[in-house]
Every structure is written in structure tokens, then in C-alpha cells.
C-alpha positions, 0 to 999 in steps of 0.5 A: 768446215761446216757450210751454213747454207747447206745446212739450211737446206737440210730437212727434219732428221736430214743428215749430210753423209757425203761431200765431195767437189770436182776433182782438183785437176779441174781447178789446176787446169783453170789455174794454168790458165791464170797463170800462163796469162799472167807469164804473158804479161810480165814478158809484155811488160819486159819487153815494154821495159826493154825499150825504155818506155816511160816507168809509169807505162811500166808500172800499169803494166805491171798493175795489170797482173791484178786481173790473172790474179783475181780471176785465179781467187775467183776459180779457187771459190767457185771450185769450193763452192760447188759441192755434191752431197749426199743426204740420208734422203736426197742427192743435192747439187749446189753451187754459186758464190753469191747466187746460189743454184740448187739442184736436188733428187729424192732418193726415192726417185733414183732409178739408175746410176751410172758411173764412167772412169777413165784410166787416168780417172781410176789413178787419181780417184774422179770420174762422172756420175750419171743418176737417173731419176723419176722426176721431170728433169730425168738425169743428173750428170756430175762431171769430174767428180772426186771420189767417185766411187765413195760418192756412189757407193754413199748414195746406194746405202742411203737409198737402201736404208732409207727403202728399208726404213719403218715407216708410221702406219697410216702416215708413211713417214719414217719412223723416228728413234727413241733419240729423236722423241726424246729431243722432240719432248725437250722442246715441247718442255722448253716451249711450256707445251709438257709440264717438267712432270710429263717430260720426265713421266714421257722420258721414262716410257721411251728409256724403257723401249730402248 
């Protein structure tokens, strides 16, 4: 599903290429939590049950199983709304349900990146990713990611494409396909700034340079 924020985030010509979460052995340990407080309660309540103390005590203990049970719906969306993601310029942290925390890395400035598995990592695919970079920050830890590897691997080609890429002489920028000149014109015919007449005169040059 696509996130509406995250794309927000997203520049000119950017383009997700990965995403992944913590691993879910994260979250099921959160989730073992909820539900070994919720066993408790409903032993409490049955003890409470058992010496025949007034229903109504019963009934809000049982009542009380609503907090295990929205703590557990609350673990589920802070787990899905932690992303790590890599972008075809950056490497982006995010976070928050209704706060939203941001943390991003040019590719350009990663130096290094280091990634540690353990056994039990290598069987069921997580691990930590450890990226160096040139900003004042300095290191960008992700513990217990999912697909590690994959997520590594995404962000090594993507710093290479993008060290490799063409650039405009005397901007530095990179240089945009045929594609991205041909949507650019569109929207200077859309906004009145090209005439239909040298949209298509425009459209003809680039078709030929493809």
C-alpha cells in the first residue's frame, strides 16, 4: 500500500526502491508481552470469581482486558509505521503514528556500511545496519531489520548509479531521460507556458534522441 506521507517526502525524480520494517520477531515479542498480561488478568479475575465477589467486580475485571488489548493494536501500528527505505538518492528512517520523526542520509555522503547477523539472523533473514556517513550525525544504526541483506544490497546499487550518473555541465545536476523532458514539456503545455505547436515541435526533437 502505497504511504502517502512518505511520498510526500520524496524529491523531484526520487524514487522509493526498498522498504522494509524491524523483523517480526520484534513485534511478536511486544505481542507476547500483551498477552502474558492479559493470561494474568483473566487468572486474577478467576480467582476473583472463585470467591464469589460481586459480578459487577467481576465484570470490570474482565473490562480491564481492554487495556492488553489496545496496547497490542498499538504495538502492531507503531511496528508498521517504522519503515526503513531506500531511495535513488537517500537512505530514510521514518517513524511515528501521529508524530512523524524523519531521519534521512544522502547517498552521496555514506562512507561505509556495516552489517552484523546473528546465527538465528542468517535463518530467519534480519540483522543490524550500521551506515556511516559524512554528516554531523555520523552513524545511522537500524536494529533488527528484515531483509538485511536486500536492503544493503538496494542501497550499494543506488549509491553507484547514482556516483555514475551524467550530470549537466556547469550545474551538477543529473542529467534527466528523454521520459522526464517529455512529462516536464506536458506540464508546461498544461500550465499555457508551450503553445500545442511547440509541445509537439519539442516532442519531435526528443523522440528523435531516443
Amino acid at each position: 500500500m502505497s504511504d502517502a506521507y512518505l511520498n510526500s517526502l520524496l524529491g523531484e525524480n526520487e524514487q522509493v526502491l526498498f522498504e522494509t520494517h524491524q523483523h517480526w520477531l520484534v513485534l511478536a515479542g511486544e505481542i507476547l508481552t500483551e498477552c502474558l498480561l492479559s493470561v494474568a488478568l483473566v487468572v486474577l479475575v478467576s480467582l476473583i470469581w472463585a470467591l464469589w465477589v460481586p459480578n459487577v467486580l467481576v465484570a470490570l475485571g474482565y473490562l480491564l482486558l481492554i487495556f492488553p488489548l489496545v496496547s497490542l493494536w498499538r504495538d502492531v501500528l507503531i511496528w508498521s509505521k517504522r519503515k526503513y527505505v531506500v531511495t535513488s538518492h537517500r537512505v530514510i528512517q521514518l517513524s511515528g503514528v501521529f508524530n512523524k520523526n524523519v531521519t534521512d542520509s544522502s547517498l552521496d555522503k555514506v562512507n561505509d556500511v556495516k552489517m552484523s547477523q546473528s546465527f538465528l539472523g542468517r535463518m530467519l533473514n534480519y540483522g543490524d545496519i550500521e551506515i556511516l556517513t559524512a554528516s554531523e550525525l555520523g552513524v545511522n544504526m537500524f536494529k533488527h531489520i528484515g531483509q538485511p541483506i536486500q536492503y544493503k544490497t538496494a542501497m550499494l546499487n543506488a549509491k553507484e548509479k547514482l556516483e555514475h550518473a551524467p550530470v549537466e555541465a556547469g550545474t551538477g545536476r543529473p542529467v534527466r531521460s528523454a521520459a522526464d523532458l517529455l512529462v516536464q514539456l506536458d506540464e508546461l503545455r498544461q500550465n499555457g507556458v508551450l503553445t500545442e505547436a511547440e509541445f509537439q515541435s519539442k516532442k519531435a526533437e526528443l523522440l528523435k534522441k531516443m
